[in-house]
DSSP file (Angstrom, degrees, kcal/mol; ACC not computed):
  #  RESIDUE AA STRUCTURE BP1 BP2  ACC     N-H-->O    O-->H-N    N-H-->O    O-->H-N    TCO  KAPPA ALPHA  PHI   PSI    X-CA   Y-CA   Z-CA
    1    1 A X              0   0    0      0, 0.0     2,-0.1     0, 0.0     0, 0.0   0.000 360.0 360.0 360.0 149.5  133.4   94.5   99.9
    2    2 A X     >  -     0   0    0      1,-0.0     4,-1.3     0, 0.0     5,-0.1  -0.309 360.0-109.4 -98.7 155.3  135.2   97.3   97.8
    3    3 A X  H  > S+     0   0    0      2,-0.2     4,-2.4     1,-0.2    -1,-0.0   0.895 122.5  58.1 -58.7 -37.1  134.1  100.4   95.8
    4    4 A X  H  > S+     0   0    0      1,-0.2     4,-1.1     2,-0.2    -1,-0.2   0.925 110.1  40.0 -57.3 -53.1  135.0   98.8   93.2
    5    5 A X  H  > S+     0   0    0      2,-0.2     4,-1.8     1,-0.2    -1,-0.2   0.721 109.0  52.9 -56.1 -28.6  132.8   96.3   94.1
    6    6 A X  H  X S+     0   0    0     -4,-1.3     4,-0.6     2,-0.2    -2,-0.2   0.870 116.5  52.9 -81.8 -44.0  129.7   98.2   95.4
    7    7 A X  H  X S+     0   0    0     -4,-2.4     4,-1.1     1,-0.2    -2,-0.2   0.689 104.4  47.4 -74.5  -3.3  130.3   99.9   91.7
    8    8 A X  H  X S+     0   0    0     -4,-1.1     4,-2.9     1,-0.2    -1,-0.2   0.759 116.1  51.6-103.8 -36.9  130.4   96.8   89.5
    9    9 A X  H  < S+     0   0    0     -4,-1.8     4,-0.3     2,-0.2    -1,-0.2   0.613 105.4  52.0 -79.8   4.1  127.1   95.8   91.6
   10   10 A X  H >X S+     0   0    0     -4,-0.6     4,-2.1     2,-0.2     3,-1.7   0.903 109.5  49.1 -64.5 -73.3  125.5   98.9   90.9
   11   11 A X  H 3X S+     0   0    0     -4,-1.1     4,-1.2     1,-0.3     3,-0.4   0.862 108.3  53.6 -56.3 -47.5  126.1   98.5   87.1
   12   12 A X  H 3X S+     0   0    0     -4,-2.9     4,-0.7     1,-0.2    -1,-0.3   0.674 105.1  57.7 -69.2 -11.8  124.8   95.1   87.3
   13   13 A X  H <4 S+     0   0    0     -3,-1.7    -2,-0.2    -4,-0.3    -1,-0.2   0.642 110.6  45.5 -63.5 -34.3  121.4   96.5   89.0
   14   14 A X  H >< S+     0   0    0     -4,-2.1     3,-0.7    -3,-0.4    12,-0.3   0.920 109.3  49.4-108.4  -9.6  120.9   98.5   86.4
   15   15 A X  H 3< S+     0   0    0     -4,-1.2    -1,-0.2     1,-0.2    -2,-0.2   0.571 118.2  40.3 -28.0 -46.3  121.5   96.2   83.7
   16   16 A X  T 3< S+     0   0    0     -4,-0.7     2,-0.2    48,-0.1    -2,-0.2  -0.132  91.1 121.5-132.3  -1.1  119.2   93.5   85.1
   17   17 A X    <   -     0   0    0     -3,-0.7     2,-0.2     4,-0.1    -3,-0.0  -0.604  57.9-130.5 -84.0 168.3  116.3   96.2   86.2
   18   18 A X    >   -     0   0    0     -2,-0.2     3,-0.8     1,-0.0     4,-0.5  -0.227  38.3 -78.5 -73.9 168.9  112.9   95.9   84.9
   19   19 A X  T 3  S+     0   0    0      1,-0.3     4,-0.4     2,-0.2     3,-0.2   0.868 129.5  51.1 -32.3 -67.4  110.7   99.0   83.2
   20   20 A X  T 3  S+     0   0    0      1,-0.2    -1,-0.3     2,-0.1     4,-0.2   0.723 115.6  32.6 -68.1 -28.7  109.9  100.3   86.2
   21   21 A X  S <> S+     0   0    0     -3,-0.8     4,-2.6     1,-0.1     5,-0.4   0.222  93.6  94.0-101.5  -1.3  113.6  100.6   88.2
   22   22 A X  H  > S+     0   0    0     -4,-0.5     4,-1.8     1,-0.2     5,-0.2   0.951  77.4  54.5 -63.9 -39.4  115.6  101.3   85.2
   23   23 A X  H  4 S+     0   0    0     -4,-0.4    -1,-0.2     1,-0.2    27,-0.1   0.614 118.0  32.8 -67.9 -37.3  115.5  104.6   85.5
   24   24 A X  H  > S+     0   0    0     -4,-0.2     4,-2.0     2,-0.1    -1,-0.2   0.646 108.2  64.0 -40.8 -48.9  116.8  104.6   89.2
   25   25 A X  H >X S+     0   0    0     -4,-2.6     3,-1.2     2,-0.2     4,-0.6   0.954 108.9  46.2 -49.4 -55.5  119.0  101.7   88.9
   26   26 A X  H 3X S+     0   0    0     -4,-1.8     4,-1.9    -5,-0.4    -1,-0.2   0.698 114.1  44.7 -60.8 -34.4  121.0  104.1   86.1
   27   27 A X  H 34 S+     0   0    0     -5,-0.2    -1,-0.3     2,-0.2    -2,-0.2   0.799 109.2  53.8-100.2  -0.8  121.1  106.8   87.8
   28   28 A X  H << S+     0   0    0     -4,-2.0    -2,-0.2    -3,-1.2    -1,-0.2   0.603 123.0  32.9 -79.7  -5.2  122.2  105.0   91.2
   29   29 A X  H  < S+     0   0    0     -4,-0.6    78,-0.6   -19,-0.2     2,-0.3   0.666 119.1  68.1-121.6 -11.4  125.3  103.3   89.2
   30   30 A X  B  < S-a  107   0A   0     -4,-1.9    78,-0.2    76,-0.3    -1,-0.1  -0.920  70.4-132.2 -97.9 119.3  125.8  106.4   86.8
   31   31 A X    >   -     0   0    0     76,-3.3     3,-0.7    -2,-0.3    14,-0.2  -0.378  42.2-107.4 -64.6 170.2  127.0  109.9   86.7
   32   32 A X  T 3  S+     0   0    0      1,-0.3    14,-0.7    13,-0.1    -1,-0.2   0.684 117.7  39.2 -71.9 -29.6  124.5  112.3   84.7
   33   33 A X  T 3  S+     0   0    0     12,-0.1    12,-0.4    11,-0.1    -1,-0.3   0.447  86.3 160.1-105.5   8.5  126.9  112.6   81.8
   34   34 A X    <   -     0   0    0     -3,-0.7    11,-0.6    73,-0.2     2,-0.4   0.544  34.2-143.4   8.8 134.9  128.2  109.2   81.6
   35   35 A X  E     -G   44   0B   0      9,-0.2    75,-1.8    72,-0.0     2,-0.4  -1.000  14.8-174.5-120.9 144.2  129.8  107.8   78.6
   36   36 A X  E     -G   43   0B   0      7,-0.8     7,-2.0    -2,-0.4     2,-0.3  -0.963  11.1-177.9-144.3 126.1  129.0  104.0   78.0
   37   37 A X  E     +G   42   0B   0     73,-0.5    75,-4.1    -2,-0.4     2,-0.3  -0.914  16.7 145.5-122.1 100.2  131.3  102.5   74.6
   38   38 A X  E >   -G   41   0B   0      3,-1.7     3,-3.4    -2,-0.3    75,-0.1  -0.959  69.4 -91.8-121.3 150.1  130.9   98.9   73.3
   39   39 A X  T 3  S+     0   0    0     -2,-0.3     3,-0.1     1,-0.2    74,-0.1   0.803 124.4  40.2 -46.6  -6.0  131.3   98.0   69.7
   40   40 A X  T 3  S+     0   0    0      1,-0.2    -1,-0.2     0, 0.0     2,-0.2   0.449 117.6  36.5-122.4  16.5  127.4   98.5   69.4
   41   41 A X  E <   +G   38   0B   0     -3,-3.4    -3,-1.7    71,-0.1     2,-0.3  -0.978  47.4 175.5-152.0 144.1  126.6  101.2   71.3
   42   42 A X  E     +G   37   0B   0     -2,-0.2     2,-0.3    -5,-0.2    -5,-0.2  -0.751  34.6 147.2-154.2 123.6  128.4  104.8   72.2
   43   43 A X  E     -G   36   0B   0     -7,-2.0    -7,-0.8    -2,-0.3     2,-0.5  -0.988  31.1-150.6-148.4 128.1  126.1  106.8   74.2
   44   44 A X  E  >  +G   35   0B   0     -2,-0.3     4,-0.5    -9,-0.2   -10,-0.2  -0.925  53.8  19.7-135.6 154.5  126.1  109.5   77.1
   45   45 A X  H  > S-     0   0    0    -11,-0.6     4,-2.9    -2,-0.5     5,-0.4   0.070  89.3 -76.7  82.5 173.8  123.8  110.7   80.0
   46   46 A X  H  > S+     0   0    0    -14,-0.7     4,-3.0     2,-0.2    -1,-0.1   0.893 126.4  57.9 -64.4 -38.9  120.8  108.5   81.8
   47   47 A X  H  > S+     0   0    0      2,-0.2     4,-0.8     3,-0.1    -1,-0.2   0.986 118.3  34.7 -50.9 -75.6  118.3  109.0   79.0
   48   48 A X  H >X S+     0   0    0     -4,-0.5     4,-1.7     1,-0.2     3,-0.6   0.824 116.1  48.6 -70.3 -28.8  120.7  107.5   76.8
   49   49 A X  H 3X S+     0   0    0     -4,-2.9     4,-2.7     1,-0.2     5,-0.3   0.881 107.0  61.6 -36.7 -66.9  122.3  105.0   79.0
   50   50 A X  H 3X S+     0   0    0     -4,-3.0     4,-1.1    -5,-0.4    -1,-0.2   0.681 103.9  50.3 -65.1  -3.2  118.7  103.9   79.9
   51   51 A X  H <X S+     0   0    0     -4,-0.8     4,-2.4    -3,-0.6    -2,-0.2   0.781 105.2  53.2 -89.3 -31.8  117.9  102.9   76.1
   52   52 A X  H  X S+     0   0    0     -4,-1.7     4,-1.6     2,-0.2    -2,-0.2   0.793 112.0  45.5 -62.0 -41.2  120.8  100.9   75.6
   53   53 A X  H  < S+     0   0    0     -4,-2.7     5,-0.3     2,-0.2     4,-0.2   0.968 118.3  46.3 -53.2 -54.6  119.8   98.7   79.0
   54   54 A X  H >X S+     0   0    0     -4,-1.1     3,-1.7    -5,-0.3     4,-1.5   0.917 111.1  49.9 -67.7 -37.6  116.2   98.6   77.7
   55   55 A X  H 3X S+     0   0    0     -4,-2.4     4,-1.9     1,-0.3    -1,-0.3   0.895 109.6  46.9 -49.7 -42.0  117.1   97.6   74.2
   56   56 A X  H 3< S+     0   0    0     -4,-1.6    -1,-0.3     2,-0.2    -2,-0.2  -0.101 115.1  57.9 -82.3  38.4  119.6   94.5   75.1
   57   57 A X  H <4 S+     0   0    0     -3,-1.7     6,-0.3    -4,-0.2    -2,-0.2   0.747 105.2  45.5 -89.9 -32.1  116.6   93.7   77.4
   58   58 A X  H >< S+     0   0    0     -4,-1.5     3,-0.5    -5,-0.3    -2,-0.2   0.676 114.3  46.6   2.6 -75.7  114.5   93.6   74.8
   59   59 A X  T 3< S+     0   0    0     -4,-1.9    -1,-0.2     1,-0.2    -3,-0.1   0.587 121.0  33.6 -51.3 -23.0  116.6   91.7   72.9
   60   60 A X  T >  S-     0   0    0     -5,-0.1     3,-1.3     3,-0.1    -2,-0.2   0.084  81.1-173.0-128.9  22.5  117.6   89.1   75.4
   61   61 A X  T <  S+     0   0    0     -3,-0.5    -3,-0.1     1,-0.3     3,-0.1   0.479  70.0  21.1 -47.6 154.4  114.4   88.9   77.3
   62   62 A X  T 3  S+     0   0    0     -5,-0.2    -1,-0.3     1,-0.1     2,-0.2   0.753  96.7 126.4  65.1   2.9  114.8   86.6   80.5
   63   63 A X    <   -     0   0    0     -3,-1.3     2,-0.3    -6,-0.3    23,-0.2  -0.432  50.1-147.2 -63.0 153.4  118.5   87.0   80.5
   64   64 A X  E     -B   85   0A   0     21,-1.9    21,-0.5    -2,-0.2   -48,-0.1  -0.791   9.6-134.2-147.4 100.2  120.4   88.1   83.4
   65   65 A X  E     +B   84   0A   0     -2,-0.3     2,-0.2    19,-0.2    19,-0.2  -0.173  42.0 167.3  10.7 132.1  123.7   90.4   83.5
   66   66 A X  E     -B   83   0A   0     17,-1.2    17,-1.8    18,-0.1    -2,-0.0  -0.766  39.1 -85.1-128.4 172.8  126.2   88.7   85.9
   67   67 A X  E     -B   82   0A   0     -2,-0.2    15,-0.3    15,-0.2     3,-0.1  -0.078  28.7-161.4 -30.9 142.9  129.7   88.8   87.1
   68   68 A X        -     0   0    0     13,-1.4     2,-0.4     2,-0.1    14,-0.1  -0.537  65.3 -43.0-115.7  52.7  132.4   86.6   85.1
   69   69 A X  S    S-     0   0    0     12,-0.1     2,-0.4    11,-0.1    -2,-0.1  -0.903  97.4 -15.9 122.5-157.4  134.9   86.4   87.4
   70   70 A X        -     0   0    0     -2,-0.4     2,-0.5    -3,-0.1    11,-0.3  -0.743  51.4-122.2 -98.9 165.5  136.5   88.7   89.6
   71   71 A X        -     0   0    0     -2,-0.4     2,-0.3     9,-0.1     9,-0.2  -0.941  24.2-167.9-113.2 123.7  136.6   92.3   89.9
   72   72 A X  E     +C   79   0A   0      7,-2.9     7,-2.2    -2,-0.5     2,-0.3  -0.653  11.5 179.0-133.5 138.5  140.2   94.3   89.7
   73   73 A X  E     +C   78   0A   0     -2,-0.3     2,-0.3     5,-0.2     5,-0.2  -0.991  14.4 168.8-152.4 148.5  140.5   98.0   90.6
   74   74 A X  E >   -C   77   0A   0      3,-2.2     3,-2.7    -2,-0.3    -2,-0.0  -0.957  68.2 -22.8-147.5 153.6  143.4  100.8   90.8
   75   75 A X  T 3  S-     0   0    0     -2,-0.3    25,-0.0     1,-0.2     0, 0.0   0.211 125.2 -32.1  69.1-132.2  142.9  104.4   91.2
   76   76 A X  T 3  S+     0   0    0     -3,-0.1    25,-3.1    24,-0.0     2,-0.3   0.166 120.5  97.7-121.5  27.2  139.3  105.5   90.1
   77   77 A X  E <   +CD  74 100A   0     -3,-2.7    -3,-2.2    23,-0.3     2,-0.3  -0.794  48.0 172.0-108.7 152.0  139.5  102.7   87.3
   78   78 A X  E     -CD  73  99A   0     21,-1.7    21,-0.9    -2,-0.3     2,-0.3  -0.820   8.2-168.1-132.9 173.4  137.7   98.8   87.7
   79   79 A X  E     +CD  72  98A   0     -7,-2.2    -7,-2.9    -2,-0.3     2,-0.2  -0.905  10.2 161.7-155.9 163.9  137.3   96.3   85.5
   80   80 A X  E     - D   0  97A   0     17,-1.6    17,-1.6    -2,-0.3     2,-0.4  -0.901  34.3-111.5-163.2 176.9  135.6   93.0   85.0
   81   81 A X  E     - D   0  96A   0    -11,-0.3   -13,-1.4    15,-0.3    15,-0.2  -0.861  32.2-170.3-134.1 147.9  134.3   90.3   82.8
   82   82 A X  E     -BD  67  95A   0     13,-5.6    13,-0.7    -2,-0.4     2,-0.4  -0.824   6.4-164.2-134.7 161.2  130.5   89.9   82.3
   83   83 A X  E     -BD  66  94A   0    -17,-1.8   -17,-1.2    11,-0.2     2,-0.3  -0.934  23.2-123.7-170.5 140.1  128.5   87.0   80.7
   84   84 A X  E     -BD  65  93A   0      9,-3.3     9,-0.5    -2,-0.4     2,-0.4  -0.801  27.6-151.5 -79.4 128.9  124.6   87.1   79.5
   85   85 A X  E     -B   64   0A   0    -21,-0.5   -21,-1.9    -2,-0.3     6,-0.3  -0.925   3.4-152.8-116.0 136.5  122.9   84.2   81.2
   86   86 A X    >   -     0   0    0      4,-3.2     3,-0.7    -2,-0.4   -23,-0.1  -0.145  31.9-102.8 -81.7-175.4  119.9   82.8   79.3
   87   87 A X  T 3  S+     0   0    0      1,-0.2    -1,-0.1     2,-0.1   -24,-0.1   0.989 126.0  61.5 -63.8 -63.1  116.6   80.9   81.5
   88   88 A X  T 3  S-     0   0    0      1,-0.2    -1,-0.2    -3,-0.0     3,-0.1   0.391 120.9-118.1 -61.7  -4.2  118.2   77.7   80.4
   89   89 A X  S <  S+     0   0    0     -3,-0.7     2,-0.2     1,-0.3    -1,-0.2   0.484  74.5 129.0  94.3  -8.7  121.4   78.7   82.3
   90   90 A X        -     0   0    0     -5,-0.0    -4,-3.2     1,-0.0     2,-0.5  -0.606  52.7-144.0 -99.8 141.1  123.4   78.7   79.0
   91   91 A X        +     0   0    0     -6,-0.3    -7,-0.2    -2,-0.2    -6,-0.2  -0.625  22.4 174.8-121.2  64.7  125.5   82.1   78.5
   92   92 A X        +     0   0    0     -2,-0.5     2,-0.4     1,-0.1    -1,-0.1   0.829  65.8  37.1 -29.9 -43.2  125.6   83.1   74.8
   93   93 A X  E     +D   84   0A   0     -9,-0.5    -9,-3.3    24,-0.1     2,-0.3  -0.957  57.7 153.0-138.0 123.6  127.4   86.6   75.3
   94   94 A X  E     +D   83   0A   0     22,-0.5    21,-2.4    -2,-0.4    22,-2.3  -0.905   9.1 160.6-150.7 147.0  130.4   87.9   77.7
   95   95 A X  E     -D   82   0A   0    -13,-0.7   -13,-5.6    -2,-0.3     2,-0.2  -0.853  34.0 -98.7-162.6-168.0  132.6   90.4   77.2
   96   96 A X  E     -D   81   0A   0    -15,-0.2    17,-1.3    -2,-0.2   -15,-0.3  -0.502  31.7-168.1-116.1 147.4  135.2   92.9   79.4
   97   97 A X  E     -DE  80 112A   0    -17,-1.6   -17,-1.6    15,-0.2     2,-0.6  -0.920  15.0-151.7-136.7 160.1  134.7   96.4   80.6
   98   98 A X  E     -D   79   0A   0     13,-3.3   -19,-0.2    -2,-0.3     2,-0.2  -0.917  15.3-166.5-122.4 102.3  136.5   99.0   81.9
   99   99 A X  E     -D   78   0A   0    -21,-0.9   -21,-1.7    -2,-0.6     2,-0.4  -0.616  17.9-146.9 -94.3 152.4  135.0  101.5   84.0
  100  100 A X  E     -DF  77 109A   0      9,-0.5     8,-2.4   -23,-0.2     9,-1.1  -0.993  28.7-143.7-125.0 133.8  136.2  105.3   85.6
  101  101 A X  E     - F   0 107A   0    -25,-3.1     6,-0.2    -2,-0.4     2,-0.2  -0.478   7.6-138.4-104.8 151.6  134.5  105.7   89.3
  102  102 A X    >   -     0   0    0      4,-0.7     3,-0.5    -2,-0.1    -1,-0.1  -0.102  36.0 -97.6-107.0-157.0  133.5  109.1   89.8
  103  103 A X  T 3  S+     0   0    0      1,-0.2    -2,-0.0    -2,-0.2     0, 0.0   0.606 125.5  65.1-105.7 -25.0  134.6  109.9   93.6
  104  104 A X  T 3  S-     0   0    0      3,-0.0    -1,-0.2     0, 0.0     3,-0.1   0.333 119.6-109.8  -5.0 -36.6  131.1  109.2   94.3
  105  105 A X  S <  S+     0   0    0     -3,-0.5    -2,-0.1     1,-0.2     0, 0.0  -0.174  82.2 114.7  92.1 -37.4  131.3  105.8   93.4
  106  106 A X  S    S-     0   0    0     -5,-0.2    -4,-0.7     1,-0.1     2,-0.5   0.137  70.9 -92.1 -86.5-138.0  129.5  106.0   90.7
  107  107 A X  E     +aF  30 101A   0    -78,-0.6   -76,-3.3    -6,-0.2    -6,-0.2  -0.911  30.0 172.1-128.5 116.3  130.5  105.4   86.7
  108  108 A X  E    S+     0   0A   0     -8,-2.4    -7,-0.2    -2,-0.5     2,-0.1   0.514  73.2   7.6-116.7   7.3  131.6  108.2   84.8
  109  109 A X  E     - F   0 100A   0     -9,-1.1    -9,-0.5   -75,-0.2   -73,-0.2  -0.484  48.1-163.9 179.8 139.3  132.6  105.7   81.9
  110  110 A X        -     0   0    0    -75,-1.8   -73,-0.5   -11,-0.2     2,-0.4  -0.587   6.0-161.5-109.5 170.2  132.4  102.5   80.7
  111  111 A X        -     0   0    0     -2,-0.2   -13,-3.3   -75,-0.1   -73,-0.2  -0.928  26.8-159.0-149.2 121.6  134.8  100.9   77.6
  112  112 A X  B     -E   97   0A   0    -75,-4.1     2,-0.3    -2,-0.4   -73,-0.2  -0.694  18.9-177.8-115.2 151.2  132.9   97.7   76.5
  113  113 A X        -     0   0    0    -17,-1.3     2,-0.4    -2,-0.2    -2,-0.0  -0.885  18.3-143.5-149.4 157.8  134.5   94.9   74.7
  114  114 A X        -     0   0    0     -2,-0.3   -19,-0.2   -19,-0.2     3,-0.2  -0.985  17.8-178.1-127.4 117.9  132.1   91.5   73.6
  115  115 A X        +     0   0    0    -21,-2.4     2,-0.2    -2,-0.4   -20,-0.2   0.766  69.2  18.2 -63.5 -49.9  134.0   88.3   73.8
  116  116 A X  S    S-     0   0    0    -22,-2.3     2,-0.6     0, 0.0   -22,-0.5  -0.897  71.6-179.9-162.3 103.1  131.7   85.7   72.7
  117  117 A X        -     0   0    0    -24,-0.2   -24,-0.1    -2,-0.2     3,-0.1  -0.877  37.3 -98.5-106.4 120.6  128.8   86.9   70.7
  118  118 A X        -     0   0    0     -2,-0.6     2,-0.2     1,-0.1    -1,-0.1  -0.110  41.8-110.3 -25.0 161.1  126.0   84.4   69.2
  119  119 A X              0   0    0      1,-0.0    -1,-0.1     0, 0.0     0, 0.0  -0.313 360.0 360.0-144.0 165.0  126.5   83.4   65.6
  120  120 A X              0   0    0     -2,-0.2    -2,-0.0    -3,-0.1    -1,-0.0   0.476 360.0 360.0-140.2 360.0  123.9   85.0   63.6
């Protein structure tokens, strides 16, 4: 396994924690000023970082983060494809991101892109 890899599973820990570990999970996959950008959210540090998890959890309750593929790295850059998994196994919403690894490992920003969004 890769850095790249150890960071993309980081970021999916903290995506997928409960109440009680979010607050760790974010700061084991984040640096303290973090920048996180998707079209519905642009947000920096752990405070904010953690509101954005806990809102799409909220939203998606019983849903689970995972991998979409493989994960491709250069430098202090990764990227990956992601997809929302429902109970039922069915994966409304995936998108792309692009992360910058801090030397640490850990995320010092992500650039989020949504693929396949739910109809509304």
């Amino acid at each position: 396994m890769t850095s790249y890899d150890d960071a993309v599973q980081r970021y999916f820990a903290a995506w997928n924690a409960g109440p009680d570990e979010l607050e760790k999970a974010v700061a084991a996959a984040f640096t303290e000023d973090a920048t996180y950008t998707d079209p519905l959210a642009d947000v920096r540090g752990h405070a904010q970082l953690a509101a954005v998890v806990a809102g799409a959890r909220e939203q998606f309750p019983g849903f689970v983060f995972r991998l979409l593929g493989s994960v491709d790295g250069h430098h202090a850059l990764v990227r990956f494809g992601w997809e929302l998994v429902a109970p039922d196994g069915s994966a409304p919403v995936a998108g792309f991101d692009v992360a910058a690894l801090a030397e640490d490992g850990r995320i010092t920003s992500v650039s989020g892109f949504l693929d396949r969004v739910p109809a509304v």
